[in-house]
VOBA-1610 file (N, C-alpha, C; in pm, whole numbers, padded with zeros to 5 digits, always signed):
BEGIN
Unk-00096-03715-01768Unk-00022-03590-01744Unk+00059-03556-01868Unk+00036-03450-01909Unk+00149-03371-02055Unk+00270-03374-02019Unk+00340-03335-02173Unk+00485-03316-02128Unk+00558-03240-02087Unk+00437-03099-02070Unk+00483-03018-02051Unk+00443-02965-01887Unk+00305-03023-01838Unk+00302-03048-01725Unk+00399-03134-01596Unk+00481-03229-01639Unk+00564-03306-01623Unk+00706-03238-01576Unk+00729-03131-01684Unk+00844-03096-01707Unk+00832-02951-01593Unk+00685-02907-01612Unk+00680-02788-01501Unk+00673-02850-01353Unk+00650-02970-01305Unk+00640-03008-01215Unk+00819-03051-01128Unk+00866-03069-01286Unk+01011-03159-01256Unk+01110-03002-01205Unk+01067-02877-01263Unk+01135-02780-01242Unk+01133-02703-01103Unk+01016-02726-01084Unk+00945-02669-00958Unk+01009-02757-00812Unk+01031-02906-00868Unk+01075-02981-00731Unk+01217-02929-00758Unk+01306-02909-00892Unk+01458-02849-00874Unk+01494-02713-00782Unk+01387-02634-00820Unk+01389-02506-00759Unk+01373-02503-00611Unk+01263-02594-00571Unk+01261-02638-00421Unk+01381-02673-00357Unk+01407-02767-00415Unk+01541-02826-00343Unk+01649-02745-00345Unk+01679-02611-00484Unk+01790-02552-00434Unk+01778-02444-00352Unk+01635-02417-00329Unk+01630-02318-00253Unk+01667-02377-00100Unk+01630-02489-00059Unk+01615-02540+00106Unk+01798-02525+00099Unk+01831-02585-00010Unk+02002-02603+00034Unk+02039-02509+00009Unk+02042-02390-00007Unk+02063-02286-00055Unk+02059-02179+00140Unk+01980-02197+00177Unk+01900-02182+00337Unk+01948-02257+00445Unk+02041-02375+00417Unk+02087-02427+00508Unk+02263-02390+00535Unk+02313-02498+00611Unk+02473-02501+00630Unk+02523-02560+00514Unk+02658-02585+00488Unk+02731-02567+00391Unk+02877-02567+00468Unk+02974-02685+00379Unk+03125-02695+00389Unk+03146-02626+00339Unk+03263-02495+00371Unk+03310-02373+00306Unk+03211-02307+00277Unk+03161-02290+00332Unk+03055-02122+00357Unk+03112-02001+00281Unk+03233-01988+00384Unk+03298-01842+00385Unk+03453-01870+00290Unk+03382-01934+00196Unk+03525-02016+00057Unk+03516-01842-00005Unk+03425-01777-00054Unk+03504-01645-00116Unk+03446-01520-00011Unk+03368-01537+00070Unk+03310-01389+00124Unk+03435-01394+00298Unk+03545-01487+00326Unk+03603-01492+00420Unk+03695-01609+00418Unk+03778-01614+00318Unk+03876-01738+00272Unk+03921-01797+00405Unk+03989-01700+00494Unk+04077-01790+00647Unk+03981-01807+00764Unk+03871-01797+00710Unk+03759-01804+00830Unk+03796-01938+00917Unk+03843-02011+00868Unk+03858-02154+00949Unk+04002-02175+01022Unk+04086-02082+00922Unk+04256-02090+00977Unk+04256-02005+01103Unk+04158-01899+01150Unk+04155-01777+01200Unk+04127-01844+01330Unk+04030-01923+01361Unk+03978-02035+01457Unk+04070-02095+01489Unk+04126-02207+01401Unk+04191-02335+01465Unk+04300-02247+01478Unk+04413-02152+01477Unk+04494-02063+01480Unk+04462-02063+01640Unk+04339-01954+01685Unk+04347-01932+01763Unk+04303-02033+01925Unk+04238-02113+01865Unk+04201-02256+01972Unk+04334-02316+02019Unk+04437-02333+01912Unk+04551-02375+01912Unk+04641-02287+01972Unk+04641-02152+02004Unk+04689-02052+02083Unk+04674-02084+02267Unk+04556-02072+02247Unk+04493-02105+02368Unk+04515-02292+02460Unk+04480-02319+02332Unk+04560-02500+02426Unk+04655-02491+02450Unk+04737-02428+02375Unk+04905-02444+02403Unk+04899-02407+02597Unk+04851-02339+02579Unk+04868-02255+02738Unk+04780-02275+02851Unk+04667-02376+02798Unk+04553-02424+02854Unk+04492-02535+02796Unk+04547-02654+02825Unk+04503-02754+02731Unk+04364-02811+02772Unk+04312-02748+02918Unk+04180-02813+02940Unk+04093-02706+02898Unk+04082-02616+02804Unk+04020-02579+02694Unk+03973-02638+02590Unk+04025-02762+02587Unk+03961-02809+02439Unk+03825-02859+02518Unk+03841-02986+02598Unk+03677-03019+02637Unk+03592-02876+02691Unk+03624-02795+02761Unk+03531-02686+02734Unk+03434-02606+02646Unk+03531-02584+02544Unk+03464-02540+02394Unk+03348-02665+02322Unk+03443-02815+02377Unk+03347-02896+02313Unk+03204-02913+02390Unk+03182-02912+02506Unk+03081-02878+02575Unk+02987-02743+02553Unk+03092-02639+02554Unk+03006-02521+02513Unk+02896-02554+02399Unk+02956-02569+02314Unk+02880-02588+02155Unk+02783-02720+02182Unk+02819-02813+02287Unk+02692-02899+02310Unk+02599-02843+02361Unk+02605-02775+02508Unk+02499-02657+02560Unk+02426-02580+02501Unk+02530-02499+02390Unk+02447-02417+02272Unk+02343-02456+02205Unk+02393-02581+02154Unk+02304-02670+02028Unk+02182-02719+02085Unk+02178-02769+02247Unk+02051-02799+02316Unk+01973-02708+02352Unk+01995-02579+02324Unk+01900-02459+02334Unk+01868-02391+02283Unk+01775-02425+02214Unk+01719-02342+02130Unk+01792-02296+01983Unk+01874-02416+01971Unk+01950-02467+01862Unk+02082-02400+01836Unk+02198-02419+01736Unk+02277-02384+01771Unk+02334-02248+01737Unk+02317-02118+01826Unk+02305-01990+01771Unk+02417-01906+01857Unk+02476-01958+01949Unk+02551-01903+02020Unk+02517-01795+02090Unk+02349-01854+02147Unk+02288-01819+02255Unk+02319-01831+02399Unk+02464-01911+02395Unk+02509-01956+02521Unk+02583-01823+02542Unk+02631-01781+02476Unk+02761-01688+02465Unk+02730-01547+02533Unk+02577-01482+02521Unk+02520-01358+02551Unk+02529-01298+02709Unk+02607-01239+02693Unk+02574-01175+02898Unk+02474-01103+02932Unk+02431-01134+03054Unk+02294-01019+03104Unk+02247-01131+03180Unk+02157-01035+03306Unk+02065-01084+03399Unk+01998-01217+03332Unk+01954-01351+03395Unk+01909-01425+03332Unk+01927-01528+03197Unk+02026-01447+03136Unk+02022-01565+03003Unk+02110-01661+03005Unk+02116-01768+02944Unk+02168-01861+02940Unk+02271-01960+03010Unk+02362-01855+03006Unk+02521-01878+03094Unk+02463-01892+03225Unk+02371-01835+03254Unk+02357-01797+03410Unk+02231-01907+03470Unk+02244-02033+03395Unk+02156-02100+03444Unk+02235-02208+03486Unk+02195-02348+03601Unk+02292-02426+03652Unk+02342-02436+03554Unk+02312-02599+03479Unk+02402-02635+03372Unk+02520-02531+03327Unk+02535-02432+03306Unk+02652-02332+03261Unk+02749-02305+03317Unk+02658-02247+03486Unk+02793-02193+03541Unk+02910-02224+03523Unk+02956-02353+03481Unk+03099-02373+03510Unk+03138-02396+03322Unk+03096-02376+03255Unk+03092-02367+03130Unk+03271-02257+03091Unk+03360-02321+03014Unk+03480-02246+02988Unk+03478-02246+02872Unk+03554-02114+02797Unk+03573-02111+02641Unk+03595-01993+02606Unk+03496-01913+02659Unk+03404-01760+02603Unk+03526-01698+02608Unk+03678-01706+02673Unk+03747-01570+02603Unk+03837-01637+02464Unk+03825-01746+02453Unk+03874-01850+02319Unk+03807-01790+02225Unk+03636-01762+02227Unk+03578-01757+02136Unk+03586-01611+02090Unk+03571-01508+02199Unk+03598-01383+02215Unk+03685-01318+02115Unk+03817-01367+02126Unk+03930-01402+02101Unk+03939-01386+01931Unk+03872-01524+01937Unk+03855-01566+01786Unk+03812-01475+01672Unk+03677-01421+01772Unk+03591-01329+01679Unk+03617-01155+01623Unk+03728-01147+01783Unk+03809-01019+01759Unk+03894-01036+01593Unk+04007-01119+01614Unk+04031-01138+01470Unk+03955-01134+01353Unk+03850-01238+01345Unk+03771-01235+01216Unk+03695-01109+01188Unk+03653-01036+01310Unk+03613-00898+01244Unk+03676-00870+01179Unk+03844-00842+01241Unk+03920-00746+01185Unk+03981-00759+01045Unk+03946-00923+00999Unk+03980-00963+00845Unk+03851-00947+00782Unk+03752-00978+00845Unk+03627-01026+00713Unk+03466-00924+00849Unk+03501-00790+00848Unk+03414-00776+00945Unk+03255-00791+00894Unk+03156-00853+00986Unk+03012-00881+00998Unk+02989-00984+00877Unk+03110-01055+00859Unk+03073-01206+00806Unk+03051-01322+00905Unk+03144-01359+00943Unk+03125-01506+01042Unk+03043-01478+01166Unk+02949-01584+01191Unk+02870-01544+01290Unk+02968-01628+01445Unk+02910-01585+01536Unk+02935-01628+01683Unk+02921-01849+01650Unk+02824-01855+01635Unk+02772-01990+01622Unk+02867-02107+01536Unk+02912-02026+01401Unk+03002-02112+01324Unk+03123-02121+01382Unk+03160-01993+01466Unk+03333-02017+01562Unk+03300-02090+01673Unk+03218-02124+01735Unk+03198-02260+01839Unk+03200-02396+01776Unk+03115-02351+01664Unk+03131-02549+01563Unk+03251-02566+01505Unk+03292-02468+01467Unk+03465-02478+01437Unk+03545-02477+01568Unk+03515-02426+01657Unk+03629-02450+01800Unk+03580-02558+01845Unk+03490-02633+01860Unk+03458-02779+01895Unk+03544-02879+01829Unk+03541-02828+01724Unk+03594-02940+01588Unk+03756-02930+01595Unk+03823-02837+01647Unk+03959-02820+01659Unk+04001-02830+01764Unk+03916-02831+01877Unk+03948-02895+02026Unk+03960-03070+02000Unk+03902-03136+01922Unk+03908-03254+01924Unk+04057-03288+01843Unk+04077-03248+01795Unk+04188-03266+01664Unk+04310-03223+01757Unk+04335-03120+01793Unk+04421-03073+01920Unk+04447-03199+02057Unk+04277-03314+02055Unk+04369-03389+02166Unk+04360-03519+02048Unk+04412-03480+01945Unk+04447-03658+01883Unk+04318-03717+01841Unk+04197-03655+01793Unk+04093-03671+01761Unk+04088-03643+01613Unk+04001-03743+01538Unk+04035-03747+01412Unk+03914-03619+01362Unk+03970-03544+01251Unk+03939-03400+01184Unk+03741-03485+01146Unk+03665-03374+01101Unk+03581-03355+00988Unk+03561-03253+00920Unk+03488-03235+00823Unk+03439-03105+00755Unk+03332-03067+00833Unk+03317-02966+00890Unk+03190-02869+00954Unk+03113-02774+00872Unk+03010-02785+00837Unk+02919-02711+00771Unk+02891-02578+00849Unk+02881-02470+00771Unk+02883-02363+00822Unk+02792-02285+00726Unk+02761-02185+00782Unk+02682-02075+00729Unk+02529-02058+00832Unk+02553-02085+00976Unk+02448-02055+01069Unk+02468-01887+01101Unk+02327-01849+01163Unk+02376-01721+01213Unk+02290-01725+01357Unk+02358-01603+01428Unk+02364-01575+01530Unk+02175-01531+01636Unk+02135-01622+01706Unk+02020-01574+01791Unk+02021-01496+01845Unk+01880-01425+01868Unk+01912-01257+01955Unk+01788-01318+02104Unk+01795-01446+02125Unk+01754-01476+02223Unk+01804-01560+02336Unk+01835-01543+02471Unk+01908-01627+02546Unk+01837-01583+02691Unk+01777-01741+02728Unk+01714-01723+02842Unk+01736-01818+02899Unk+01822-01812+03072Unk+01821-01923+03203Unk+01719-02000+03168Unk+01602-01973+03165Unk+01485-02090+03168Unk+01483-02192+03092Unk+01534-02142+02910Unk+01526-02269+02841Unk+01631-02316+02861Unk+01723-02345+02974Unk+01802-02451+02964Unk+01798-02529+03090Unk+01696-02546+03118Unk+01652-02652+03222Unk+01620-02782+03177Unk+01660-02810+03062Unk+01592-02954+03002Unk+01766-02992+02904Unk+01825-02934+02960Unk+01975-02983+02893Unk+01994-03128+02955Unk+02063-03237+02919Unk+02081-03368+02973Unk+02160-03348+03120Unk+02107-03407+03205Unk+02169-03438+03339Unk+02278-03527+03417Unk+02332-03523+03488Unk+02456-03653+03519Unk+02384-03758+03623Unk+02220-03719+03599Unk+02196-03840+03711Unk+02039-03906+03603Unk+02064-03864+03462Unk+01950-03902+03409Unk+01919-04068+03355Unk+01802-04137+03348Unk+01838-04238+03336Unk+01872-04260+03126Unk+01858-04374+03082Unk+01912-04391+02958Unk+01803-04319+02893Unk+01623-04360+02921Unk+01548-04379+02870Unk+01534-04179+02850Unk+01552-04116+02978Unk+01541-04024+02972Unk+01618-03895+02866Unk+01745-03959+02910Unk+01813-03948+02798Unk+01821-03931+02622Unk+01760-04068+02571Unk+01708-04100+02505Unk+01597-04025+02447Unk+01512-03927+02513Unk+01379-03882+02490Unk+01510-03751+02443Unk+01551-03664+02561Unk+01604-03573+02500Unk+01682-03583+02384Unk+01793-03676+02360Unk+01859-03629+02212Unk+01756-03651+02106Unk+01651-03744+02125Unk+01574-03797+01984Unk+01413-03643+01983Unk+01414-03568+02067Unk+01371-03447+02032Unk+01406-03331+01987Unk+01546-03373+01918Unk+01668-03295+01805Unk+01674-03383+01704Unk+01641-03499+01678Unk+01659-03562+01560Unk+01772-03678+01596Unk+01823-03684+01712Unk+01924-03740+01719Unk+01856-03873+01793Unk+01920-03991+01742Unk+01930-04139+01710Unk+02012-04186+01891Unk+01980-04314+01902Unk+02071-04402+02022Unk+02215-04370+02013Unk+02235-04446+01890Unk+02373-04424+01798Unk+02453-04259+01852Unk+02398-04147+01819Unk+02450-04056+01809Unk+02483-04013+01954Unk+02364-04030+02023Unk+02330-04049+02194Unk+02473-04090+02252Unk+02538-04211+02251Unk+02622-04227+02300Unk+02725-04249+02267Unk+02735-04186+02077Unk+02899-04096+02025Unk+02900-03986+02119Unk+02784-03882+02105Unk+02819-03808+02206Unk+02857-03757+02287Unk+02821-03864+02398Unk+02826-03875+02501Unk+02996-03913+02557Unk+03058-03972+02478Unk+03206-04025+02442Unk+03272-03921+02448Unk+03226-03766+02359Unk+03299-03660+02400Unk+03364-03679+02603Unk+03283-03725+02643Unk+03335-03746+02776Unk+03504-03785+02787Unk+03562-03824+02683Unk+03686-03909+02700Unk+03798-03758+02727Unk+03731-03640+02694Unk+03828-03552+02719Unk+03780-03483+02849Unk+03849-03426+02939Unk+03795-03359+03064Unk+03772-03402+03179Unk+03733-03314+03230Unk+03720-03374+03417Unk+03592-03293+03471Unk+03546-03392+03539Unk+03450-03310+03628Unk+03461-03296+03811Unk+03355-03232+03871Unk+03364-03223+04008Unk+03307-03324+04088Unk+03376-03353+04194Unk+03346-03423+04310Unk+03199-03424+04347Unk+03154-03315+04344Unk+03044-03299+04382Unk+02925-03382+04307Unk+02952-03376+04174Unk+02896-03453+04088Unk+02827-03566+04065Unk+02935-03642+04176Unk+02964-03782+04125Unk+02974-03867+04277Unk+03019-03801+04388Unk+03052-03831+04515Unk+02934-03946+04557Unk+02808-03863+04546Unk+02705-04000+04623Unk+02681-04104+04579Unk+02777-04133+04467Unk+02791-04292+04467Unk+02840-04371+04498Unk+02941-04284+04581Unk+03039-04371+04656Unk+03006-04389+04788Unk+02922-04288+04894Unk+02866-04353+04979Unk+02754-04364+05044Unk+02708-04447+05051Unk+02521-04474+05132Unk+02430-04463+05020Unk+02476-04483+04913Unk+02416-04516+04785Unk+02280-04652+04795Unk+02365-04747+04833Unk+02274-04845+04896Unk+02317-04893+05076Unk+02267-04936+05078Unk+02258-05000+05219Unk+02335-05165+05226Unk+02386-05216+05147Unk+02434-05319+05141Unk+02530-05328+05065Unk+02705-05424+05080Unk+02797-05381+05051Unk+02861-05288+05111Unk+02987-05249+05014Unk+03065-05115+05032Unk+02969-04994+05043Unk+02844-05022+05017Unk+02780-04879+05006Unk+02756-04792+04874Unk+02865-04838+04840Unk+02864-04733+04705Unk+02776-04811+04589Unk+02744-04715+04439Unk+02659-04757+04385Unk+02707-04888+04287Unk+02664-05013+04277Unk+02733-05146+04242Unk+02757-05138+04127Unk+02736-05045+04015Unk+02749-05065+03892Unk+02886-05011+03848Unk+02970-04923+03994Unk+03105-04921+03974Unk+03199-05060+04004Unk+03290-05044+03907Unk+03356-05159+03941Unk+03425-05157+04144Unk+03410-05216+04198Unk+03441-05242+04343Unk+03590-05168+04364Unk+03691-05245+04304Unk+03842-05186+04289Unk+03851-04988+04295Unk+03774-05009+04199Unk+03793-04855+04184Unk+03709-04764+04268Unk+03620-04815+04353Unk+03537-04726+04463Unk+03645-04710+04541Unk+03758-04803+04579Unk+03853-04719+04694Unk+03976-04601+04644Unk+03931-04586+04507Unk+04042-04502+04404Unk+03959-04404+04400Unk+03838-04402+04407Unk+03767-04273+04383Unk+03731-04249+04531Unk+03712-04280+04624Unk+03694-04221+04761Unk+03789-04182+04807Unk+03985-04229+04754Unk+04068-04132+04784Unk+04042-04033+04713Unk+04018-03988+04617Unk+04019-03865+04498Unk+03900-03798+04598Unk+03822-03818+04635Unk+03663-03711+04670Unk+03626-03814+04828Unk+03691-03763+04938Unk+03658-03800+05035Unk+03513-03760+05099Unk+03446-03843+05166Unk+03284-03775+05151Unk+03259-03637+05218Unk+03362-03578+05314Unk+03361-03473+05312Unk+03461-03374+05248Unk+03493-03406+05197Unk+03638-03309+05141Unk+03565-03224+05009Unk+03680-03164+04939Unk+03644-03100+04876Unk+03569-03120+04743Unk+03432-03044+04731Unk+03315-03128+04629Unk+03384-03049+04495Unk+03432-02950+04513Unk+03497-02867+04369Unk+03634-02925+04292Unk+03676-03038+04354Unk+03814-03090+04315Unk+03767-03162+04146Unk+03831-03177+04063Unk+03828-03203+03964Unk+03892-03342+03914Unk+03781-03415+03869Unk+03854-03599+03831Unk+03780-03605+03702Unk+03947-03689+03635Unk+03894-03714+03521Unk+03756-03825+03505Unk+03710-03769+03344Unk+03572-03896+03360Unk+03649-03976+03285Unk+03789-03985+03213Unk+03838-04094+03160Unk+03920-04128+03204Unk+03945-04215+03303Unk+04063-04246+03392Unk+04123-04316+03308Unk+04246-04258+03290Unk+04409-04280+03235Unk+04427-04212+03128Unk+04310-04132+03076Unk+04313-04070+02938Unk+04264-03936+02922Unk+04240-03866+02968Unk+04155-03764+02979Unk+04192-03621+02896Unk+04326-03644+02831Unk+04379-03549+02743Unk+04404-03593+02576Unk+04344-03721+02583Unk+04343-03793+02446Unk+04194-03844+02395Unk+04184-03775+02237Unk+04060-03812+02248Unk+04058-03974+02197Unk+03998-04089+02265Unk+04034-04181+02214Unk+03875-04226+02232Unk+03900-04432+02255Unk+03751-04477+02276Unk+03782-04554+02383Unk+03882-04500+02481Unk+03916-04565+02596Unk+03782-04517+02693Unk+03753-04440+02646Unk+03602-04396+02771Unk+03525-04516+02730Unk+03496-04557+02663Unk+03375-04690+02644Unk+03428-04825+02711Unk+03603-04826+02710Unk+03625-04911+02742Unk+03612-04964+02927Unk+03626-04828+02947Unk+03637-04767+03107Unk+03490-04765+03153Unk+03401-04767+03069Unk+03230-04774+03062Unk+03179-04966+03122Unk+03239-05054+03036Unk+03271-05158+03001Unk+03299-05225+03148Unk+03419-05155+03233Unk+03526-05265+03290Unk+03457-05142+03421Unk+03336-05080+03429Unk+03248-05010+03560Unk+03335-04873+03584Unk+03411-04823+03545Unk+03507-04723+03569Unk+03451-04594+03539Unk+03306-04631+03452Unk+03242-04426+03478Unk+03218-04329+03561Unk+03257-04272+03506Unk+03263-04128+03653Unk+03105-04099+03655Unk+03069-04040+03577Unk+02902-03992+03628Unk+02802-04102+03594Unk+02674-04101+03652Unk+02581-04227+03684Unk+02559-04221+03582Unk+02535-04098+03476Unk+02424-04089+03341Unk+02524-04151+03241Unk+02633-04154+03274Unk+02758-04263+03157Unk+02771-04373+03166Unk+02769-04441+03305Unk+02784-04588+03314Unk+02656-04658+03292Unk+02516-04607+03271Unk+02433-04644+03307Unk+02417-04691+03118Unk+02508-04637+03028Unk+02496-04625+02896Unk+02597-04795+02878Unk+02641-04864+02985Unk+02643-04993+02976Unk+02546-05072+03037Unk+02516-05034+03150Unk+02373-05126+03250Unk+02277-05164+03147Unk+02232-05030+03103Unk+02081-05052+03057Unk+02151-05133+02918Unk+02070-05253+02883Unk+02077-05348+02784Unk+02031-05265+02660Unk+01969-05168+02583Unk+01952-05060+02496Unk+02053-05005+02415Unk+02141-04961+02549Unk+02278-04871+02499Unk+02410-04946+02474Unk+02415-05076+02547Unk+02541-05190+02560Unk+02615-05165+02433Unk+02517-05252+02347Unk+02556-05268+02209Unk+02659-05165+02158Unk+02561-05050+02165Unk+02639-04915+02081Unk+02775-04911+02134Unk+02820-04901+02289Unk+02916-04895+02350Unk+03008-05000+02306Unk+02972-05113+02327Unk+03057-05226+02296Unk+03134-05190+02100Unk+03042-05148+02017Unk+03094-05076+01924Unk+03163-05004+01860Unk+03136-04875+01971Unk+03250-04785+02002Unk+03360-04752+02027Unk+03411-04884+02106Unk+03514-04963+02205Unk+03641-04935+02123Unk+03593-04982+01978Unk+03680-04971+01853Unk+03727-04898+01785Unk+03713-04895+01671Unk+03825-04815+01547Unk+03665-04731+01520Unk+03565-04752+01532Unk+03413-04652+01478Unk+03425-04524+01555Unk+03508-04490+01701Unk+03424-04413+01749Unk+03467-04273+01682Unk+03582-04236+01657Unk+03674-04152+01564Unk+03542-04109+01436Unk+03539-04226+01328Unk+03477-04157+01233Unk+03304-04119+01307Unk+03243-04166+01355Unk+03103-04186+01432Unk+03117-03992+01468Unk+03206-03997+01583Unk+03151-03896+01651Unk+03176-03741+01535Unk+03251-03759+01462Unk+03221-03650+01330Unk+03093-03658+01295Unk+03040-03801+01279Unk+02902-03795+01156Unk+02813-03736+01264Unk+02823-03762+01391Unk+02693-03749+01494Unk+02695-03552+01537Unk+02849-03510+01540Unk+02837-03414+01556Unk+02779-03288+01470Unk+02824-03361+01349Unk+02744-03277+01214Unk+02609-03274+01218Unk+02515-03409+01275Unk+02415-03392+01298Unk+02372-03296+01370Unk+02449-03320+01520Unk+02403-03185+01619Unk+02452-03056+01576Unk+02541-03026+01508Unk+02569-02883+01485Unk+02445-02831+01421Unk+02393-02900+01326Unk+02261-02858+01279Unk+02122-02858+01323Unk+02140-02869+01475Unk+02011-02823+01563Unk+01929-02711+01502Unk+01844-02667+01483Unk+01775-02586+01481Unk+01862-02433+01442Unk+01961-02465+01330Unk+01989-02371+01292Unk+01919-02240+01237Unk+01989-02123+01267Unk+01925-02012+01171Unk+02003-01994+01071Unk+01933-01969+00960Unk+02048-01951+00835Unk+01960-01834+00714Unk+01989-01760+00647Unk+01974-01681+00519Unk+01973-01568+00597Unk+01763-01496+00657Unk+01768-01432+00702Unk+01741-01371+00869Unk+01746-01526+00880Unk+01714-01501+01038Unk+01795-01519+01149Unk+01816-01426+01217Unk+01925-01415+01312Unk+01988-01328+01319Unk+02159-01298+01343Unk+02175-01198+01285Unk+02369-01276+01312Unk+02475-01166+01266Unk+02597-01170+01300Unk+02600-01076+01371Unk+02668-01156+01521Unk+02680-01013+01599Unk+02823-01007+01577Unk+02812-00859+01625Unk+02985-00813+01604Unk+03012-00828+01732Unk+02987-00841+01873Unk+03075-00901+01947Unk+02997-01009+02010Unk+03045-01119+02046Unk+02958-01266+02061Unk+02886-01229+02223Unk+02921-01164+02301Unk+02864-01169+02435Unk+02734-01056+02413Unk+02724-01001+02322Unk+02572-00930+02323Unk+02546-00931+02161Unk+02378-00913+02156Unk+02309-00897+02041Unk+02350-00738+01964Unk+02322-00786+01863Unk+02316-00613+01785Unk+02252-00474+01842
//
């Protein structure tokens, strides 16, 4: 091979590569085309906790929902017959006047720059930091999908799925065991419903207390006061008992000692696969971990240069 063949070959892989990164996300995106793009967000997330602090796990859920559909475009966000919001998994989905909110401002500083999609990965990222969750840098420069349909979100992860199943879904995003149950740790903030979680406490099995054995015993009579088998299925319990407003790695520990609220969390100690990671977590990793894992997922199936679009208001397309 010549030297000059060599040298055209060596230019051609430079040009490649700056073009792909050039097409993707990016820390400080909006560094000169929208300088406070990020102050404008955590400003306003931080508005909103003040006065609603079970907003932060909301937003952080939202942007998980988003990212599992059809990547992360803030396809969750769109109103109308059928799309997205309006499929199970959603209904109970909180955030959208946070984000609303958000986006009203940034028009009004930097209008039809920031898309819908980058103020959810930034309100995710400042809901965590808000409960004592350690910061990252979020890559930005996604834009906005003009598609949102109930149907594709029938394959979002479930609270009664097993590990393996599990497992299939995050690693058909690129995402690893590892990341699987940083993830999943987001659990340490929030609460869910009775309804949820109730039939494990009774006639689960036929032998014993009844309830399902992989809870610790002690705490089946702490959770059957909280969600009596007929009482109310809409009542709200934390999934991190004693912590549920701090983001810590007390959920793994509570994983550990049988104390998970939904089957698809505790089962992330049963199954011998996931132990490890958990037992890991337990520690000083889960803080920096769930940044690296979330950066991964923010970059689901992003749109970026020219595809997509910025909408000017996040609940409908252009």
């Amino acid at each position: 091979m010549s030297q000059k063949t060599v040298f055209m070959f060596l230019l051609l892989a430079m040009v490649g590569t700056t073009m792909v990164e050039g097409q993707g996300t990016r820390v400080g995106f909006y560094a000169t085309t929208c300088r406070r793009a990020e102050s404008i967000v955590r400003a306003t997330v931080q508005s909103h906790f003040t006065s609603d602090s079970s907003i932060a796990p909301g937003l952080l859920r939202m942007h998980f929902h988003d990212c599992f559909v059809n990547g992360c475009d803030a396809s969750v966000l769109i109103d109308g017959p059928n799309t997205e919001k309006t499929a199970g998994p959603n209904l109970l989905l909180r955030g959208y006047d946070v984000i609303a909110d958000a986006k009203t401002q940034l028009e009004a500083a930097c209008p039809g720059v920031v898309s819908c999609a980058d103020i959810l990965a930034l309100a995710a990222r400042d809901s965590v930091v808000l409960t004592n969750g350690l910061s990252w840098p979020v890559p930005t420069g996604r834009r906005d999908g003009r598609v949102s349909l109930a149907s594709d979100a029938s394959n979002l992860p479930g609270f009664t799925d097993s590990v393996d199943v599990q497992k299939q879904k995050f690693a058909a995003f690129g995402l690893n065991t590892l990341d699987l149950v940083t993830l999943v740790g987001g659990h340490t903030i929030g609460t869910t419903a009775c309804q949820f979680f109730r039939y494990r406490l009774y006639n689960f099995t036929t032998t014993g207390n009844g309830a399902d054995p992989s809870i610790n015993p002690a705490f089946v009579s702490q959770l059957q006061t909280l969600c009596p088998q007929n009482g109310d299925g809409s009542r709200r319990i934390a999934l991190d008992t004693g912590s549920q407003n701090r983001f810590d790695s007390s959920f793994f520990a509570n994983l550990r000692s049988g104390r998970g609220i939904l089957e698809s969390d505790q089962k992330l100690w049963t199954d011998a696969t996931t132990r490890t990671f958990v037992q890991r977590l337990a520690g000083f990793t889960f803080g920096p971990q769930f940044g690296r894992s979330m950066v991964k997922m923010s970059n689901i199936g992003v749109k970026t240069g020219t595809n997509g679009e910025i909408r000017r208001v996040c609940s409908a397309i252009n």
